[in-house]
C-alpha positions in Angstrom: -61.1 48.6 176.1 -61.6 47.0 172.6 -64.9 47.0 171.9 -66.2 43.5 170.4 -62.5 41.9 171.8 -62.5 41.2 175.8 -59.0 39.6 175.3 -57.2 43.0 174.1 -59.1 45.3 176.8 -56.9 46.2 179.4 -59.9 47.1 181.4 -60.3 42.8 181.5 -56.7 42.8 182.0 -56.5 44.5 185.1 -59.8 43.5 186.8 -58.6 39.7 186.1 -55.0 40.7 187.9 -54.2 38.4 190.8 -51.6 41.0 191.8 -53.0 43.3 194.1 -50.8 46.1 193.6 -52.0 45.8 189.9 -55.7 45.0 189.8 -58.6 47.3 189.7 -60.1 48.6 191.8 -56.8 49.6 192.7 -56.3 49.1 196.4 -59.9 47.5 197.1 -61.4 44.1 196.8 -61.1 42.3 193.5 -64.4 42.1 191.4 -66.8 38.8 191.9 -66.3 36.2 189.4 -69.8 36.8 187.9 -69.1 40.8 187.9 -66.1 40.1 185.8 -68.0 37.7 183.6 -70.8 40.2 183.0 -68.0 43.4 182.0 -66.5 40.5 179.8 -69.7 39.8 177.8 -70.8 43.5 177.7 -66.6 44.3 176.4 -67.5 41.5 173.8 -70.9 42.5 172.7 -69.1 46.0 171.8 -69.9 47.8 175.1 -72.9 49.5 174.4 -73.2 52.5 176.1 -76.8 54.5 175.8 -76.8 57.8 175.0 -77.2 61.0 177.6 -79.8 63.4 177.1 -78.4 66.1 176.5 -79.8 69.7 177.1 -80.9 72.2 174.7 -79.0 74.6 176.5 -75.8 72.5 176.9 -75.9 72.3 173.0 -76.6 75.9 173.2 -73.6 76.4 174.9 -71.6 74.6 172.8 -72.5 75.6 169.5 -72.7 79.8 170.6 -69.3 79.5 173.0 -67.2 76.4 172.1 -67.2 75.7 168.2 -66.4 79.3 167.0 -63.7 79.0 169.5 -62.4 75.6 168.4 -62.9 76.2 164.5 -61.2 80.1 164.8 -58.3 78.9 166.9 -57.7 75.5 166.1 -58.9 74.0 162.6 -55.9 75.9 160.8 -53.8 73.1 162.3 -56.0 70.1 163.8 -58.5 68.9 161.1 -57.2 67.4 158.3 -53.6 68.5 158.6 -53.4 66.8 162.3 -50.4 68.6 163.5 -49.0 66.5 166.3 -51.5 63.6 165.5 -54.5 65.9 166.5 -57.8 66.6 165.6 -60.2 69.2 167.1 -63.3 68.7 164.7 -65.2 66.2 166.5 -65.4 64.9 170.4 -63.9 61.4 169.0 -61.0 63.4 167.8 -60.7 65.6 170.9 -60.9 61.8 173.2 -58.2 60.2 171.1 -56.1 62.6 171.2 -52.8 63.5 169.7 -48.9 62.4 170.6 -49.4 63.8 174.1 -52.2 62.3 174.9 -56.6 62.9 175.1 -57.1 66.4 174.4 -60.1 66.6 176.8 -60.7 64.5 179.9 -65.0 65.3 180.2 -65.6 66.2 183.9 -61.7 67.0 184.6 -60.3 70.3 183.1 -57.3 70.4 184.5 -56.0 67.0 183.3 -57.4 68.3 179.9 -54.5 68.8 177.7 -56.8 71.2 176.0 -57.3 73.4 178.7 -53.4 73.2 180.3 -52.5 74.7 176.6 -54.9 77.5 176.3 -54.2 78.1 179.9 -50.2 78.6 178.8 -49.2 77.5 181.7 -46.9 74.9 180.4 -43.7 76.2 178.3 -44.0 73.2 176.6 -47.8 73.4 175.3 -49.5 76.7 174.4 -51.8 77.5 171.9 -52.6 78.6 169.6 -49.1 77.8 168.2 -46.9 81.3 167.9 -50.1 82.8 168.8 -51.3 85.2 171.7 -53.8 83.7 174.4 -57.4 83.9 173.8 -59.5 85.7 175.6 -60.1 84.8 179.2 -63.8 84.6 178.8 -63.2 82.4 176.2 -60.9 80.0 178.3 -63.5 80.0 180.6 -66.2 79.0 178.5 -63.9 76.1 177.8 -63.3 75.0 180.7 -67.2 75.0 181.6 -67.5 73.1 178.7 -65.1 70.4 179.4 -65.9 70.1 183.2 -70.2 69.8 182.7 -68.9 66.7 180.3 -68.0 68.4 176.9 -71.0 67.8 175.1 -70.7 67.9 171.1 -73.8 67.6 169.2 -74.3 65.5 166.8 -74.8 67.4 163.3 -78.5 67.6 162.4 -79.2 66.2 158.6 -82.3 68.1 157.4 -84.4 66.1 155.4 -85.4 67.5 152.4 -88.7 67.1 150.1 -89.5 68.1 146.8 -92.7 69.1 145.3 -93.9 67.3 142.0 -92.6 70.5 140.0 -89.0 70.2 141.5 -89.1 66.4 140.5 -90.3 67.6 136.8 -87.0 69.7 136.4 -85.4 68.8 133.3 -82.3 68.5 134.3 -82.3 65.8 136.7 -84.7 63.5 134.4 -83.5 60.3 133.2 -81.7 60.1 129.9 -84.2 58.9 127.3 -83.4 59.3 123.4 -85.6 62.1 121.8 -85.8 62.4 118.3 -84.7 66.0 117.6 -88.1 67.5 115.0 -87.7 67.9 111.7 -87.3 71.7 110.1 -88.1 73.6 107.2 -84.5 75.1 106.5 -82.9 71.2 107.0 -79.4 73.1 105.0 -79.1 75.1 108.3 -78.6 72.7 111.2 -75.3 70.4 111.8 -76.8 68.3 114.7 -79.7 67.3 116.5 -79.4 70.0 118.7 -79.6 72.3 115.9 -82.8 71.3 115.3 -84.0 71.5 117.9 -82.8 75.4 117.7 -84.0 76.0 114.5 -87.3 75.0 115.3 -88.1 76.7 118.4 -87.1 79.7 116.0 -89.8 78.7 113.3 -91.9 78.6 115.5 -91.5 82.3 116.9 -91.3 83.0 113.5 -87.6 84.2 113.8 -84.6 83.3 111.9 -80.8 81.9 113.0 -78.0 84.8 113.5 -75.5 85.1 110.9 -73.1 82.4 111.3 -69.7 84.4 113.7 -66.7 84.5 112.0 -63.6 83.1 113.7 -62.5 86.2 116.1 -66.3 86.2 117.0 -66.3 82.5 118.0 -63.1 82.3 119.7 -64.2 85.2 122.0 -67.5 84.0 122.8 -65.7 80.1 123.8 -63.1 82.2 125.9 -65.1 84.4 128.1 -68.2 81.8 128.5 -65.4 79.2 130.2 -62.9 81.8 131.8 -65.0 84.9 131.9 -61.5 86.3 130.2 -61.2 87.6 126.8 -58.6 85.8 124.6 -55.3 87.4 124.3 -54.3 88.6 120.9 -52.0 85.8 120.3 -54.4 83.1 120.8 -56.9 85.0 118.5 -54.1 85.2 115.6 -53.3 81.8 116.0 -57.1 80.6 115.7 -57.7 82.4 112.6 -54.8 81.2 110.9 -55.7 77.1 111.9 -57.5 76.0 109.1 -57.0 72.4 110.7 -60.1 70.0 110.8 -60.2 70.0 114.2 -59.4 73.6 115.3 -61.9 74.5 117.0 -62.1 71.0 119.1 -58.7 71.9 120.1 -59.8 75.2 121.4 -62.3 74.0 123.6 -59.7 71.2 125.0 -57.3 74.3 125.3 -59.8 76.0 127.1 -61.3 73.6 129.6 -57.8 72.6 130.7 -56.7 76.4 131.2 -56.5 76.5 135.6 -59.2 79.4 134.8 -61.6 77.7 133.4 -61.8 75.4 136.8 -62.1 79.1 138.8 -64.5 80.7 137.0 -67.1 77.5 137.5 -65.9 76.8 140.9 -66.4 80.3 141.8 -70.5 79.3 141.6 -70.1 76.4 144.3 -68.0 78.5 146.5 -70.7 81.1 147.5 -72.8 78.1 148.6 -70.0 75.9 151.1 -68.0 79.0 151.8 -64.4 79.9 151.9 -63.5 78.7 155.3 -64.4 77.8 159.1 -64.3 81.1 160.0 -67.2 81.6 158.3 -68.5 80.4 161.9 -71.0 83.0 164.3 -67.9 84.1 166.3 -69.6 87.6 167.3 -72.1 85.3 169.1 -75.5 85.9 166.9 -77.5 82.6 166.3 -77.2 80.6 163.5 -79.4 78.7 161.9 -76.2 77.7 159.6 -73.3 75.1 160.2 -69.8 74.8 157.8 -68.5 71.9 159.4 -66.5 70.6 156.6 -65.3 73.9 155.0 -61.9 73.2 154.8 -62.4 69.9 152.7 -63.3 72.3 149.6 -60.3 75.6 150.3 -58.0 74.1 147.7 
């Protein structure tokens, strides 16, 4: 069915059928006219179906048996790559299915394409792809899974509050203009944020560090945005620059250096992970979920 289009369903299609050997129920009595009207307006009101209750130990099941299993033996090929035309990372995915059809049939495993290629009992379709079977236990889980109705959770969004000193953090303030404060030594400071520097130091009573020659500078730029020393060319080539805009030119060099990108991504990695198999596939509980991994590996 179409939801929200009673003419394109072929559920409509066939309960409407005047041929017997075509309508649904096939082989029984045609529908009453008002039980066809009624599917019609419930097809064109976009088929709401309500939700099942599900279990907390059918989600149990699923999230300690079925989605390690899924996201260690299938992702690599059915997520975003969707070898086939198939996706594994969600029920809808599983339902629509690929080339050859639904993946999953809920309630039926074996007319569950899913099943029939873990099974490798078809030549044709075995998975994982040039892989060995899994585990038996593990076939079994699945087809438990799939025959008590393959329930998928849907993915629980915490919500998150923050106390009056998180909100305070500078760094996620508004932009306001601040007028930087005026110093004693005004020689010493090139910007506004330089003054600001210098008089934090005044204030501790301390004075500003000898200004670093070029090798210095060049080697502080280089490791703070590739954690990488320069090499000796690139030094011998700064200190002979006496250009205007040298050391702009550095810092462009440096940020567009593939290195630069590691070193800072490097940070956000540790917090999404590397990859799906980052999953509890030992069979601990987690409290932890890396659905969308993948979306960050390159």
């Amino acid at each position: 069915m179409v939801p929200g289009d009673a003419e394109k369903s072929i559920l409509i299609s066939r309960i409407r059928q005047t041929d017997v050997a075509k309508r649904m129920p096939l082989g029984g009595a045609g529908l009453k006219d008002n039980e066809i009207t009624n599917l019609v307006k419930w097809v064109q009101d976009g088929a709401y179906w309500p939700e099942v209750e599900v279990s907390a130990d059918a989600n149990k099941f699923f999230e300690d048996k079925i989605r390690p299993v899924i996201a260690f033996q299938c992702f690599n090929c059915h997520t975003t790559s969707q070898m086939g035309g198939l996706r594994l990372d969600s029920r809808e995915g599983m339902l629509k299915g690929g080339k050859t059809g639904p993946a999953i049939v809920p309630g039926d495993p074996d007319k569950s394409l899913l099943i029939t290629a873990v099974r490798r009992t078809n030549p044709a379709l075995m998975m994982p792809k040039n892989g060995t079977s899994i585990p038996q236990d593990q076939i079994a889980d699945l087809i438990k899974w799939v025959k008590e109705g393959a329930v998928w959770p849907e993915a629980q969004v915490s919500k998150y509050s923050m106390t009056p000193a998180q909100r305070d953090l500078w760094s996620i303030q508004s932009l306001r203009k601040t007028e930087p404060p005026k110093t004693k030594d005004a020689a010493w400071s090139q910007n506004g944020i330089d003054r600001f520097v210098a008089a934090k130091l005044e204030t501790e009573g301390l004075k500003p560090a000898p200004i670093a020659n070029r090798r210095a500078l060049l080697r502080r730029a280089t490791y703070d945005l590739t954690g990488l020393p320069p090499t000796y060319a690139e030094v011998a080539a700064y200190e002979v620059d006496k250009s205007p805009n040298a050391w702009e030119r550095v810092i462009d060099r440096l940020q567009a250096y593939p290195r630069y990108g590691e070193k800072w991504a490097r940070h956000w990695m540790d917090v999404v992970r590397y990859a799906e198999d980052d999953y509890d596939v030992s069979g601990k509980d987690r409290t932890e979920q890396y659905k969308f991994a993948y979306t960050y590996r390159d």
